[in-house]
N, C-alpha and C positions, 0 to 999 in steps of 0.2 A: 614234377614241377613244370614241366614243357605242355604239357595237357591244360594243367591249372592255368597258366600266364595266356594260351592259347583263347582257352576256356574266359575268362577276362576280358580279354579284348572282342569275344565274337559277345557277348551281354553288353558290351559297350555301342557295338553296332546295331543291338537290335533297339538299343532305347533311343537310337540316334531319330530326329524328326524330320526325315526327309521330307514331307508333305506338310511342313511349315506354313504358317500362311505369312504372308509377307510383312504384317506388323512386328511377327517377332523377331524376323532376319533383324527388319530395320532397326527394330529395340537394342541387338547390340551387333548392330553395323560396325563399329570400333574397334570393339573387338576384335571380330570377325576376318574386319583387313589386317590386326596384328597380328593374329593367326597363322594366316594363310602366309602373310611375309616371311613372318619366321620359319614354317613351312620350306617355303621357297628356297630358304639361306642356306636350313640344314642339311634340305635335300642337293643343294648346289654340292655342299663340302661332301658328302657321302659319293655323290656323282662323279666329285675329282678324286676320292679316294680308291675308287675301286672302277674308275675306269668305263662309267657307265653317263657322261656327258650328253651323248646320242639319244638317251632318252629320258634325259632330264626334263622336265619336272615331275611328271608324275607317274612313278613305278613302282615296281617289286624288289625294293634292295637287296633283300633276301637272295635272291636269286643271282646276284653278284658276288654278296659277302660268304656264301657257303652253298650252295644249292643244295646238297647233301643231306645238312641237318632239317631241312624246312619239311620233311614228313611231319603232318597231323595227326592226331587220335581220330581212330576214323571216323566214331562220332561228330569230331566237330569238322573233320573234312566235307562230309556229305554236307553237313546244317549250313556250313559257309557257302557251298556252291548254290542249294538251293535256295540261300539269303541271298545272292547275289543276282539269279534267275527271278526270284519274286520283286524285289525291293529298291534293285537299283538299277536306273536303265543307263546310265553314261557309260563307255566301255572304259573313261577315264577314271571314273569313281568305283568303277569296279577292279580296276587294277592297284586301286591304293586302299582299300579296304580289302583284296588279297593281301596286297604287303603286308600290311600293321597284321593280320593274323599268322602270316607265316614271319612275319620279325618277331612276335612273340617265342615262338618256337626254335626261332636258330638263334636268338641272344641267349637263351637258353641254356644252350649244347653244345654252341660251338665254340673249337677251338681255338679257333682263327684269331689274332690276335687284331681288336679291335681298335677303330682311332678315337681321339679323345673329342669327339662332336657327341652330340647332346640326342635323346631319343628322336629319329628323322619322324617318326607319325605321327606325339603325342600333340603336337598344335593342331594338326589336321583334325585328330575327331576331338581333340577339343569346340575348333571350330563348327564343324558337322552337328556333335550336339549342341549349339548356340543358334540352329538357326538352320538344319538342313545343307543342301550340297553346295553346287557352283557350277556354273556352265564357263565354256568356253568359246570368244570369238575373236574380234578383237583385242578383247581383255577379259580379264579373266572375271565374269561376274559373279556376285557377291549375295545377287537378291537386297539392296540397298547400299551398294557401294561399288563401283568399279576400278579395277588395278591392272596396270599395266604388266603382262609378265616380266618383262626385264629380261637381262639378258643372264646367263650362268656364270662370269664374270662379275657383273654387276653385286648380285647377291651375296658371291661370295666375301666381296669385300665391306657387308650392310652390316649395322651396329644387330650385335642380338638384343632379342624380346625372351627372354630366360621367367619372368615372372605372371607366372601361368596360374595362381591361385580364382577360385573364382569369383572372390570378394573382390580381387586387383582388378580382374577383366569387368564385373559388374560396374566397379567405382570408374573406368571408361568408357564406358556406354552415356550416350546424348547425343541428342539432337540438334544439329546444326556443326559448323566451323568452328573447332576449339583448340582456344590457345591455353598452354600452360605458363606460370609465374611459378617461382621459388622467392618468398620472403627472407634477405638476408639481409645480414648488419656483422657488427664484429662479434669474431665467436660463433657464427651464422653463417659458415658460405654456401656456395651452390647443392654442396651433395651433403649438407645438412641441415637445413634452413629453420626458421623458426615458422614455416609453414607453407600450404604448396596451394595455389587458386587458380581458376580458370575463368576463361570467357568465350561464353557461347554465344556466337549468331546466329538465327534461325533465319532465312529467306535472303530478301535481299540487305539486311541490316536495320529491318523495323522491331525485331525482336531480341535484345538483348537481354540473356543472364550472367549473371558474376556470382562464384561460386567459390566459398573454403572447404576446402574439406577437414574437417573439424575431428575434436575429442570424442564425439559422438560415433566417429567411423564413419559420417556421410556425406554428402555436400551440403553446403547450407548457403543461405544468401549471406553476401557481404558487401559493404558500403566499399571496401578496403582499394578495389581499383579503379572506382569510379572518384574517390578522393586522392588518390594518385594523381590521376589524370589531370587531376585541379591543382597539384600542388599544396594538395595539407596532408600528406603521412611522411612522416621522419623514417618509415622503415623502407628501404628500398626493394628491388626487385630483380629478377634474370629472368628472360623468356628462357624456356627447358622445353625441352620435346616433351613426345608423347611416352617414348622408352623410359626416362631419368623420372616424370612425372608417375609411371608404374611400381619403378623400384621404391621410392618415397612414400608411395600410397602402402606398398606392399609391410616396407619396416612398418611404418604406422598400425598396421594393423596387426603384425607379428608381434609389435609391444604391447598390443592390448591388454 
């Protein structure tokens, strides 16, 4: 099983597109930054669990939660080292695709009595293949989005992004400044709405879309917040984040 799981995650990294061209980052920049956040938070709680804050954000947990059990098949020890010599040059993004393959291997087998925080990689190379890597300077880039790292504090206390399917992250991808709406009435409230819309800016506000996401599964055009704004729809509305608009998008799709 520790070979297989191992085995897994280094096929994950070879289909990953490092060498992206930058339309696609930008295609799902949205994502991308829900990713990495969530990223951030998990890796924050794993960092306060075992003591390893110092070199928070981006590390080897493995090498905190058990060192012992993180032996590979040697097979895929040699193939990771030499994946990591050909394919990736940041010494950052080398040391977290070490992890995610030696955390395959010690969640595994070891005994160590785990905490109740969520897998610390799988948004990172979720993220990775949506678009390739990240650099680091100021902020942390994105190749179509820049994010401040924040501090390991901070993170720790950030709402989770748990809805990681790729229809959810798909249905967040767009172009421009977007806000979420929940249509609610009675019988209708926030975290069950009679349906969830957006509105996209493109530039400096010469481009506007409004968008439902519909029975179809997709976004589609809607008159619904531009007659708002006028005052002719009886159903009302809540601005929602970007998280609560995932989970929504998510059940939606789960009920299909």
């Amino acid at each position: 099983m520790t070979a297989a799981e191992s085995r897994r995650v280094m096929d994950r990294l070879h289909a990953i597109p490092w060498e992206a061209d930058f339309d696609v980052s930008l295609r799902h920049a949205r994502s991308r930054a829900l990713l990495m956040r969530e990223y951030l938070r998990r890796a924050a709680h794993w960092a306060r669990a075992y003591g390893a804050e110092g070199v928070w954000p981006f590390f080897d947990i493995a090498e905190y939660v058990d060192p012992s059990s993180i032996a590979l098949d040697g097979e895929v020890s040699a193939e990771l080292e030499e994946y990591i010599h050909r394919r990736v040059g940041t010494p950052s993004i080398r040391r977290v695709c070490r992890g995610a393959v030696h955390w395959a291997a010690v969640r595994t087998q070891t005994k160590v009595r785990l905490p109740d925080v969520p897998d610390m990689y799988e948004p990172l190379l979720l993220m990775f293949e949506r678009g390739g890597g990240y650099s680091i300077g100021q902020f942390i880039d994105l190749d179509g989005v820049a994010l401040p790292q924040g501090s390991l504090d901070q993170h720790l206390s950030a709402s989770p992004f748990l809805t990681l399917q790729p229809a959810t992250l798909d249905a967040l991808d767009g172009r421009g400044r977007t806000t979420y709406y929940a249509k609610i009435s009675e019988g209708f409230p926030r975290s069950s709405p009679r349906g969830i819309v957006r509105r996209r800016i493109i530039g400096r506000g010469s481009e506007t879309h409004d968008e439902a996401f519909t029975c179809n599964l997709r976004w589609e055009r809607t008159e619904y917040l531009r007659r708002y704004d006028l005052g002719h729809q009886e159903i009302d509305r809540v601005k929602i984040t970007e998280i609560e608009a995932a989970a929504l998008i998510e059940s939606a799709i789960s009920g299909s």
